[in-house]
Each structure stands twice: as structure tokens, then as C-alpha cells.
C-alpha positions in Angstrom: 28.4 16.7 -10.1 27.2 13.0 -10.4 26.7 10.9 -7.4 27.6 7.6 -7.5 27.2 4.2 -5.2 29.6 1.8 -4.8 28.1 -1.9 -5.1 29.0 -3.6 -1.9 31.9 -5.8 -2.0 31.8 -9.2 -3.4 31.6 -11.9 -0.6 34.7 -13.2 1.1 35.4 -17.0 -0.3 33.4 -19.7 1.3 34.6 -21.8 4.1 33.8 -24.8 6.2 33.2 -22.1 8.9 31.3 -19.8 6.8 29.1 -22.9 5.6 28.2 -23.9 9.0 27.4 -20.3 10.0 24.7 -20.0 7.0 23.4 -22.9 7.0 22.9 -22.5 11.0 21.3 -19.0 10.2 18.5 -20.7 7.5 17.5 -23.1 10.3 17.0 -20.3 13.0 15.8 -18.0 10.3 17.6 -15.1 11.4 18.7 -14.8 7.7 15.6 -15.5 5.9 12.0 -13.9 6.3 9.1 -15.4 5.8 6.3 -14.6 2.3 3.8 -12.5 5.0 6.4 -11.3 6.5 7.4 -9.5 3.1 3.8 -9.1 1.4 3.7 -6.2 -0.4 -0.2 -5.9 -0.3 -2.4 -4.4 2.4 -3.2 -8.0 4.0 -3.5 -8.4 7.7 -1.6 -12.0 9.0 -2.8 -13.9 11.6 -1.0 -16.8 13.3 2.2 -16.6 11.4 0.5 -16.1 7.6 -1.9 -19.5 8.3 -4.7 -16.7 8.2 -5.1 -14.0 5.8 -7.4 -10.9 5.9 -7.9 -8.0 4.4 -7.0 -4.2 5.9 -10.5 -3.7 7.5 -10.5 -7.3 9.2 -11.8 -5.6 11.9 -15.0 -5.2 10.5 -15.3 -9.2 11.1 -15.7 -8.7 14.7 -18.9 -6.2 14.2 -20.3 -9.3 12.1 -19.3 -11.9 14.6 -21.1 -9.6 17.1 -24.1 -9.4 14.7 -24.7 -13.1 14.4 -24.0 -14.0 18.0 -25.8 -11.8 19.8 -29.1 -12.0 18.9 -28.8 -16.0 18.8 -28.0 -15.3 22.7 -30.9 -13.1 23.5 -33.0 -15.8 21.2 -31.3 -18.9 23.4 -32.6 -17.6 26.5 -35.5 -15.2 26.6 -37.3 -17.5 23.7 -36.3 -21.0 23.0 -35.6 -21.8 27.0 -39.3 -20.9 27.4 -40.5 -22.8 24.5 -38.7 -26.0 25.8 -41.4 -26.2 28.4 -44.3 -25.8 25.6 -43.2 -28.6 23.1 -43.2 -32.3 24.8 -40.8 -35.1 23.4 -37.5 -33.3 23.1 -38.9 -30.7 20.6 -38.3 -28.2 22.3 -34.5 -29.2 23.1 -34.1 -29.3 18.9 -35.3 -25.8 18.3 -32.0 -25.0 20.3 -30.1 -27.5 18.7 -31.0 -26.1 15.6 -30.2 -22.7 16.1 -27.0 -23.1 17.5 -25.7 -25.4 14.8 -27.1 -22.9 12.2 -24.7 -20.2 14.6 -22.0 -22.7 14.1 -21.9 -23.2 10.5 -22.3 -19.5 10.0 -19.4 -18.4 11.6 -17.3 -21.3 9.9 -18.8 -19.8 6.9 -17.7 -16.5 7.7 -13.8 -17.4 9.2 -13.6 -19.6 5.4 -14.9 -16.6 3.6 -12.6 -14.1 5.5 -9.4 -15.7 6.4 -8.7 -17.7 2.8 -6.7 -16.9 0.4 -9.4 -15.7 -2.5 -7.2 -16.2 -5.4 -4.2 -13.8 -5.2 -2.0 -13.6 -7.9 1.0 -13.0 -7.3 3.2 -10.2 -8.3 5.8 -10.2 -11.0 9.2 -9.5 -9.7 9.8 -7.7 -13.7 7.8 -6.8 -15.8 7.4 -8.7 -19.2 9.9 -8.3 -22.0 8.2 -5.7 -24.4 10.1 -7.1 -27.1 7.5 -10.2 -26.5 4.7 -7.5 -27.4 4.7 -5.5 -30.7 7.8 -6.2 -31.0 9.1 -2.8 -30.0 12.9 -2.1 -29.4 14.6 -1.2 -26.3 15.3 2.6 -25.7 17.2 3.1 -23.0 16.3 5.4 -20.5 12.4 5.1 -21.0 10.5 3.3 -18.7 9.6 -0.2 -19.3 5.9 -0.3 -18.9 5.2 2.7 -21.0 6.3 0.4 -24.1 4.0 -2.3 -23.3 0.6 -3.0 -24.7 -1.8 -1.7 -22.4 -4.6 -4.3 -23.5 -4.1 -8.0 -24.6 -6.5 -10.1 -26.5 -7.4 -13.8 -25.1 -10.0 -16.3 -26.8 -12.1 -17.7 -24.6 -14.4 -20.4 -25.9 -14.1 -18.8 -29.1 -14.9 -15.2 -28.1 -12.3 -12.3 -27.9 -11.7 -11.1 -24.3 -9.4 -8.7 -23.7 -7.0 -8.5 -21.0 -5.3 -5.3 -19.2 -1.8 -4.8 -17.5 -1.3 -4.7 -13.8 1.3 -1.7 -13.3 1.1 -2.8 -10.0 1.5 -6.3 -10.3 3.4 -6.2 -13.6 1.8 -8.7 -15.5 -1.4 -9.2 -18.0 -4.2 -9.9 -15.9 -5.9 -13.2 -16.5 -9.1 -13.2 -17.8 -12.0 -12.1 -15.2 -9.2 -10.8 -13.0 -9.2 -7.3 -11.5 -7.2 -5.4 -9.2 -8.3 -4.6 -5.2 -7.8 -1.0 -4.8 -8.4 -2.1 -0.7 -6.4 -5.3 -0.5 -4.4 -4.0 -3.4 -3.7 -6.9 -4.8 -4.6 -8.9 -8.1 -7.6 -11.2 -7.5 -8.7 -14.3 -9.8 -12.2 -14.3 -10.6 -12.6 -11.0 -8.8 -16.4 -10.5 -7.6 -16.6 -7.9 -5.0 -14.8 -6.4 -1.5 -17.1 -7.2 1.1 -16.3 -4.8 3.8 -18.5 -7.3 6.4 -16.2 -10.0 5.9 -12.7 -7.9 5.4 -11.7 -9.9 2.5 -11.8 -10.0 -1.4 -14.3 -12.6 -2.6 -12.4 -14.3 -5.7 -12.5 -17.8 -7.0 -11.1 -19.6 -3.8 -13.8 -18.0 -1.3 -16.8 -17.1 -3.2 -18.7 -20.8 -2.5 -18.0 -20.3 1.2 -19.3 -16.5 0.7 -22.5 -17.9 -0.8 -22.6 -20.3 1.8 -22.3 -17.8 4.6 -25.0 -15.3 3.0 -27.1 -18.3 2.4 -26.8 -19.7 6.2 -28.0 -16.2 7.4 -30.5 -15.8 5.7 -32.2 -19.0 7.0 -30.9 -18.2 10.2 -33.0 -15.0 10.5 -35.7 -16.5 9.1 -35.3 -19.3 11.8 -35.2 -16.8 14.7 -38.4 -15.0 13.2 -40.7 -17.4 12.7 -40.1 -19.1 16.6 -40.6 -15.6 17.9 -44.1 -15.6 16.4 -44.4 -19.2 17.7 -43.5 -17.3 21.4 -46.0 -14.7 20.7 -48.8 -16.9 19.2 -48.6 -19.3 22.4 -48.9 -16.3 25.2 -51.1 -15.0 23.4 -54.0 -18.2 23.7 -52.2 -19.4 26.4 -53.7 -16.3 28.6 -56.3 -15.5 26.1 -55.5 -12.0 25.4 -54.7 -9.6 22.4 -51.5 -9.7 20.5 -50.5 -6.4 21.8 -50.6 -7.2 25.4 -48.7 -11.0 24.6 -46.0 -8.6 22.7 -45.5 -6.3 25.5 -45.1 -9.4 27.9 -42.0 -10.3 25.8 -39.7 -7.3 24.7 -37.1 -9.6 23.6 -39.5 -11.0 20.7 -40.1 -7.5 19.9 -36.9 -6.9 19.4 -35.9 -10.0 18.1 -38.5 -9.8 15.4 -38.0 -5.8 14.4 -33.8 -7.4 14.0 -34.2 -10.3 12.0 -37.0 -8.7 9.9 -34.7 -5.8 8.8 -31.6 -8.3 8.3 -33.5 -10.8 6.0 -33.8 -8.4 3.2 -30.1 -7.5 3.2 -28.9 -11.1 3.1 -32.0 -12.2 1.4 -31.9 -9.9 -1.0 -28.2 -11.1 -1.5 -28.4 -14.5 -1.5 -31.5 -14.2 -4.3 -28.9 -11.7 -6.3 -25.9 -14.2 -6.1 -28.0 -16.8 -7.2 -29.0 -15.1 -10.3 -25.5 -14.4 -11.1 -24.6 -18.2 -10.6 -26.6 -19.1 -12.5 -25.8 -16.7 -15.7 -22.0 -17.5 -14.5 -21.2 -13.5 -13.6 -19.6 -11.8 -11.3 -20.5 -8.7 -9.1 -17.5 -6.8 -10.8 -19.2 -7.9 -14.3 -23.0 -7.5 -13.2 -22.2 -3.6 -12.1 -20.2 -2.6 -15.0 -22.3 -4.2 -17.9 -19.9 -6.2 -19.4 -21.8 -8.6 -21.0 -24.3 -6.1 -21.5 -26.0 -7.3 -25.4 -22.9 -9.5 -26.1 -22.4 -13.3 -25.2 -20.9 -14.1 -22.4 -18.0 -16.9 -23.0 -18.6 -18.0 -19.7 -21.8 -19.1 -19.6 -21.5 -23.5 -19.8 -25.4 -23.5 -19.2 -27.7 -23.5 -15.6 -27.0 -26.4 -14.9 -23.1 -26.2 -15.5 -22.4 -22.7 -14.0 -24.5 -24.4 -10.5 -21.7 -27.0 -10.8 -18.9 -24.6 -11.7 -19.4 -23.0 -8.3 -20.7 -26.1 -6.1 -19.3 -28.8 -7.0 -15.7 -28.5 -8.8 -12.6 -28.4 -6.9 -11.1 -25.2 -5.2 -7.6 -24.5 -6.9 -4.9 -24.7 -4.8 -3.6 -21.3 -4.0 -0.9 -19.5 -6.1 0.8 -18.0 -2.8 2.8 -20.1 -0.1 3.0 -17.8 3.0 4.7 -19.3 5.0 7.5 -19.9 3.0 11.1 -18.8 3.5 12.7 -15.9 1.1 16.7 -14.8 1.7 16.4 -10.9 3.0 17.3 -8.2 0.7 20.5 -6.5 1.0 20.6 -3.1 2.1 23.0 -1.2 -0.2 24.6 1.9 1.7 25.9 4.6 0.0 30.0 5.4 -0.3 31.5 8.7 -0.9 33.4 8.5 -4.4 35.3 11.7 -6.0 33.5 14.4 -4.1 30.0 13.2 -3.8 28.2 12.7 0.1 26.5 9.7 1.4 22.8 8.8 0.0 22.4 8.8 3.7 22.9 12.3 3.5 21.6 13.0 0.4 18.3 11.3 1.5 18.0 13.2 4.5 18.5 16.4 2.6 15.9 15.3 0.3 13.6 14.9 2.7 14.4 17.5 4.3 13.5 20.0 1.2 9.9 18.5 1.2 9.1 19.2 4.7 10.4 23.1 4.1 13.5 22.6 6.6 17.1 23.6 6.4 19.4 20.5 5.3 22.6 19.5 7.1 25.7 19.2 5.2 28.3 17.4 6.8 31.8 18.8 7.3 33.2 16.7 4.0 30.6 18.5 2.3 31.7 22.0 3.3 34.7 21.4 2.7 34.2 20.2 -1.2 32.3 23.6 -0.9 34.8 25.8 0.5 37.1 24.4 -2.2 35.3 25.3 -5.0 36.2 28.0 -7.5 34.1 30.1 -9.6 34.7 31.7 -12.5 33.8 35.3 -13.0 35.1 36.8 -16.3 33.5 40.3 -15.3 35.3 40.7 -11.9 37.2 43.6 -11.2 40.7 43.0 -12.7 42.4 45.8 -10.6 41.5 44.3 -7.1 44.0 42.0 -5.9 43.3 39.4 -2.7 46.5 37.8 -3.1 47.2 40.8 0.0 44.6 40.9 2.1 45.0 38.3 4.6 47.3 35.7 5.5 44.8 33.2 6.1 43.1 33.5 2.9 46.2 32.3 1.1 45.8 28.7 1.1 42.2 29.1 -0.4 43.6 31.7 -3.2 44.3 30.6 -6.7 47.9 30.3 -7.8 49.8 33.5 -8.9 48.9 34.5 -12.4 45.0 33.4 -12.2 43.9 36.5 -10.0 42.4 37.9 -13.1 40.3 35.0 -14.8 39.4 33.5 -11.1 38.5 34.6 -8.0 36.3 33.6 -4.8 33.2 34.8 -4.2 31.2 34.1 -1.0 27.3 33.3 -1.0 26.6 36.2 0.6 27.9 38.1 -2.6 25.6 36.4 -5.0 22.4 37.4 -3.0 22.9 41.0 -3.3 23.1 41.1 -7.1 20.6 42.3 -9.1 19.9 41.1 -12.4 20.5 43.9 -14.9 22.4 45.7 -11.8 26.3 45.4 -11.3 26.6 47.2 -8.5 28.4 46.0 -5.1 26.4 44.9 -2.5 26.4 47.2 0.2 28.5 45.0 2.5 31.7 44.7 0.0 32.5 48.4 0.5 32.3 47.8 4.5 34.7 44.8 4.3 37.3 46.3 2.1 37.4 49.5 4.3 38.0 47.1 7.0 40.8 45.3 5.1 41.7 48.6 4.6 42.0 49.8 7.9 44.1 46.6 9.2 46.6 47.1 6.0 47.4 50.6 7.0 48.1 49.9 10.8 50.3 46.9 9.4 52.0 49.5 6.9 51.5 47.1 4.1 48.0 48.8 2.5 49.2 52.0 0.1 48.3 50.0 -3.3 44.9 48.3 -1.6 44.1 51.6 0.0 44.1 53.6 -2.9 42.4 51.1 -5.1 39.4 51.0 -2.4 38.8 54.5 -2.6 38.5 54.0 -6.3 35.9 51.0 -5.5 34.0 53.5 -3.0 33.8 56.5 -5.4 32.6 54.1 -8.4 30.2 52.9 -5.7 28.6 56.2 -4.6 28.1 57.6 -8.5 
């Protein structure tokens, strides 16, 4: 049986009325959503798609906490006390300084996080595979499995090669990969940072420099005026620097903190640098890519600095906030037999999580109507007597022997190899039987039932 859906109907002819009625629903947007609104990627939006993150932006708030915190404990158990030391305002700039290296840290980190890094976007079709080996159409295969899998660019006079998105449907552009977190299709793809909840691509990776950078002279900041604190208790009350230490646990602490945290973002910002200046990526770097070939990237030391610093950002490829019509939501019609996808879909589902579908009363009903032919049914039984109420279910007179019914209960007791009657068929024609000789009406059924039980029992 094939199941069919009905396309919706065409829309009614346009009117004055209907005009004013659409054209009202656009400028309430009742009728339209929204790019973020739709985003088929794992992306977190923040004040209506003006701020996008990835799925773990959470993790920003365990940075924010990171960089905040200890510049507190710092602001008032060190630089408050060293404002008395220094004379002339000095010691009012150490806290000026450390609060506008805070400051431009965290703008660092919302720029890095909350930016678009260079998301392609997503091809509504994939490309025409006639375009690509020139390959012919053959229907009923799928589309992508007739494409080129790899496609070969020239860059600066060096092959690259290019791979296909099946997620995104298109070739990627060169030095583009695929977020298996964001899952989306990033330009200039370096890394997921998990600390900033975003991609790091071409539109945010001067801004994650800049962030890494800022830290790291942050922490070093933070370290070296807690040695300041320590050095001036200790000659200040002419003791050990032990017992000056012990005076103030928040240097301790401080110092153990920003000690262990400069070799993570130093170590970082020392690594980026390197690849800045060879013009790789982290994606590139870990997988060897360039590994005894040229890199066809590579415009020089001086160039690749200016590639990064000093070039303007390309405008992003995605507008979020911008308005796309809702897709229509095509329900299912019942056409020659078939039941409702709705139906059908819950069925479906149904089967996968092990339970019992529903069949709605149509549905029997098709079933109840269905006839089966058995060309190995008994020719001598005839149903055409048995009941009243099984007459309008019957076939015609003449058909007995090429068609008859059979219940699903029959099927299950059949064996294969064994044509035997299930056990309960002798039961229900005894019954038949019994009700036909009380009527008077059962000599020919009776008789052929005690055939049907003897043939049963040898």
C-alpha cells in the first residue's frame, strides 16, 4: 500500500484585505522569525541574536570569575596597603593600573566570546553534481554521494585541497573546518576554546590574542607587587621572609595563583606568537599540515604580524537578526486507504520505543475489509451459513472457494511445514455447530465439522 500526502492547497486569490493582513503580520512579526531564532547550529543567543556564543558559554562565567577575583583580593589586601608606602600618587596608579588591565581583559574576553568568528553559512542545496565530474543524475540516489568528496584550489600557486561539508552542503573554503561543538563551518578555523565558549576563526582570533596577551601581563602585574608587599614588611620590621609571608596570606596566595596561571597563558601567548608569525593555525600546527611542504600562506614575518594586527576584520557572512518567512507545516491527508502521517509517525515512534501502536478506527476498518487469498483453504467448508452477521463481510456467492477470511489469530497458530488447525478452529466450529442445530439449520455444517474434527485428531 503507498501512502501519499496531499500538498496543501494553493492560496486563496489576494485581496485588499488579505494585503493589509500580511503586510500587518511582517511588521508585528507574527509571520516571520528571526535568523537566531532558526539557527540550525548549537549557538547560544543573547539579547535577541546581538550576542553569539557557543554551547558551553557557561564556561565564560568560570573565566570571568578567574580574572575578577583575584584582582579583588589584590585591590584590597595589597595595593590599598601599598598606597600608604609610595608618596606622589604612586601608589593610587598601581590601582589604576590593575583595574584598567581587568577592564581591557574582560572586553577582550566578551569580543573573543560573543562575536561572530567567521561562520559560514549553510547551503540551503547542495551543489549541482553535474558542476563536478560531470556525472549524470540517477534518480533515487542521494545527491551528496555523487559529489567529489575533495576539491582542488590554487593558492599562491600551490595546490590546496578543499573537502565537502555534508553538513553545511558546500566545499569548504580554504583553511576552513567544521566545529564538531558549535557545529558549524568556521573560516580560518584555529581552535574551540572551551574558556571562552566560542570558535576562534578569522573574525575573533586578534581579540583572542589580545585577551591571552592581557592576562598574561596581568598575572605578571599582580606577581611582581606581591613581592613588592612582601619585600617592604619584610625591612620595614626587619625580619625574615618567612615571618613577612605569614603576616600576609593573601600574597601567599596571590603569588602561588598567578604563578601557576602565567605558564598557561604564557605559555599560550609565546605559542600563538610563533604561529603568527609562520601564519598557521592551531588546527594546522596539531595535524602537521605543512609538515616538510610550503605553506602558501606564509607572506613573510613581517606580513603575517600585519595579516592578523593590522588588516581589517571582514564583515560577517550571517545577519541574525534578520527576518525569514516561517516554514509551512505540511499535514498529512488520508487518500485511497492510507492513515494520517500523524498517525503513521506516532506508530513509528512507537515501534522504536518497544510499545504497542494505535490504529485509529479508519484504520481498522480498511483492515477488517481486507481479503486474503488462500488457494489451500478447505474447499468443503462453507461460511456463507454460519452467522448472519458475518454476511456483509463475506465475499459474493461463487468466490467461497478461491477466497475466504481469515482472522490474525489463525495465522499465529501455523506452523511452517505444519497444516494443521490451530487448536482454537475446532472449538469455534463446534460452537457454530452447536447454535446451527438448536436453530435447525446445521445438518450439512454439522456433518462437515465432524469431518474437520476426525481429520484433526489423526
Amino acid at each position: 500500500m503507498r501512502e501519499m500526502c496531499v500538498p496543501p492547497p494553493p492560496p486563496p486569490p489576494p485581496d485588499s484585505s488579505a494585503g493589509a493582513d500580511s503586510a500587518a503580520g511582517e511588521d508585528d512579526g507574527t509571520d516571520r522569525l528571526r535568523i537566531y531564532q532558526d539557527w540550525k547550529g548549537s549557538n547560544i543567543f543573547l539579547l535577541q541574536g546581538r550576542l553569539i556564543f557557543g554551547p558551553d558559554a557557561r564556561s565564560v562565567l568560570l573565566t570571568l570569575f578567574l580574572i575578577v577575583a583575584p584582582v579583588v583580593v589584590f585591590c584590597v589586601f595589597v595595593a590599598r596597603k601599598l598606597m600608604d608606602d609610595f608618596h606622589h600618587h604612586l601608589g593610587v596608579s598601581i590601582v589604576v593600573v590593575v583595574v584598567v588591565l581587568t577592564f581591557l581583559d574582560l572586553i577582550f574576553l566578551l569580543l573573543t566570546s560573543g562575536r561572530d568568528p567567521g561562520i559560514i553559512p549553510r547551503n540551503a542545496h547542495p551543489p549541482e553534481p553535474e558542476a563536478y565530474g560531470g556525472e549524470t543524475f540517477i534518480p533515487g540516489q542521494t545527491p551528496t554521494s555523487r559529489l567529489s568528496r575533495t576539491k582542488d584550489v590554487i593558492v599562491n600557486g600551490i595546490v590546496v585541497k578543499t573537502k565537502y561539508c555534508d553538513t553545511c552542503m558546500l566545499y569548504r573554503p580554504p583553511r576552513c573546518s567544521h566545529c564538531s561543538i558549535c557545529n558549524n563551518c568556521v573560516e580560518k578555523f584555529d581552535h574551540h576554546c572551551p574558556w571562552v565558549g566560542q570558535c576562534i576563526g578569522v573574525r575573533n582570533y586578534r581579540f583572542f590574542f589580545m585577551f591571552v596577551f592581557t592576562s598574561t601581563i596581568l598575572c605578571i602585574y599582580v606577581h611582581a607587587f606581591c613581592w613588592v608587599y612582601v619585600t617592604r614588611i619584610m625591612n620595614g620590621e626587619s625580619t625574615s621572609i618567612w615571618k613577612a609571608m605569614i603576616k600576609t596570606p593573601a600574597s601567599i596566595a596571590l603569588l602561588i595563583y598567578s604563578f601557576i596561571s602565567v605558564w598557561f597563558v604564557g605559555g599560550l601567548s609565546v605559542f600563538h606568537l610563533y604561529l603568527i608569525s609562520k601564519n598557521q593555525s592551531t588546527y594546522e600546527n596539531f595535524r602537521y599540515r605543512y609538515d616538510g611542504l610550503s605553506n602558501p600562506f606564509d607572506r613573510g614575518f613581517i606580513k603575517n604580524f600585519k595579516d592578523v594586527f593590522f588588516t581589517s576584520i571582514p564583515p560577517s557572512k550571517n545577519n541574525f537578526r534578520a527576518k525569514v518567512p516561517k516554514k509551512p507545516q505540511i499535514s498529512g491527508r488520508a487518500i485511497g486507504g492510507s492513515f494520517l502521517n500523524s498517525k503513521r509517525e506516532k506508530s513509528i515512534g512507537d515501534r522504536e520505543r518497544g510499545l504497542k501502536p494505535e490504529w485509529d478506527e479508519s484504520m481498522q476498518e480498511f483492515e477488517n475489509n481486507l481479503v486474503f487469498s488462500d488457494n489451500n483453504a478447505d474447499e468443503g467448508v462453507r461460511f456463507d451459513d454460519v452467522s448472519p452477521d458475518l454476511s456483509r463481510i463475506l465475499p459474493p456467492q461463487g468466490m467461497e472457494s478461491r477466497s475466504v477470511i481469515h482472522s490474525r489469530r489463525s495465522s499465529l497458530g501455523r506452523i511452517s511445514g505444519n497444516w494443521e488447525l490451530p487448536y482454537d478452529v475446532p472449538a469455534l466450529v463446534t460452537g457454530v455447530e452447536s447454535k446451527q442445530a438448536s436453530d435447525g439449520s446445521g445438518r450439512d455444517l454439522k456433518s462437515k465439522s465432524q469431518r474437520s474434527e476426525a481429520s484433526t485428531r489423526t
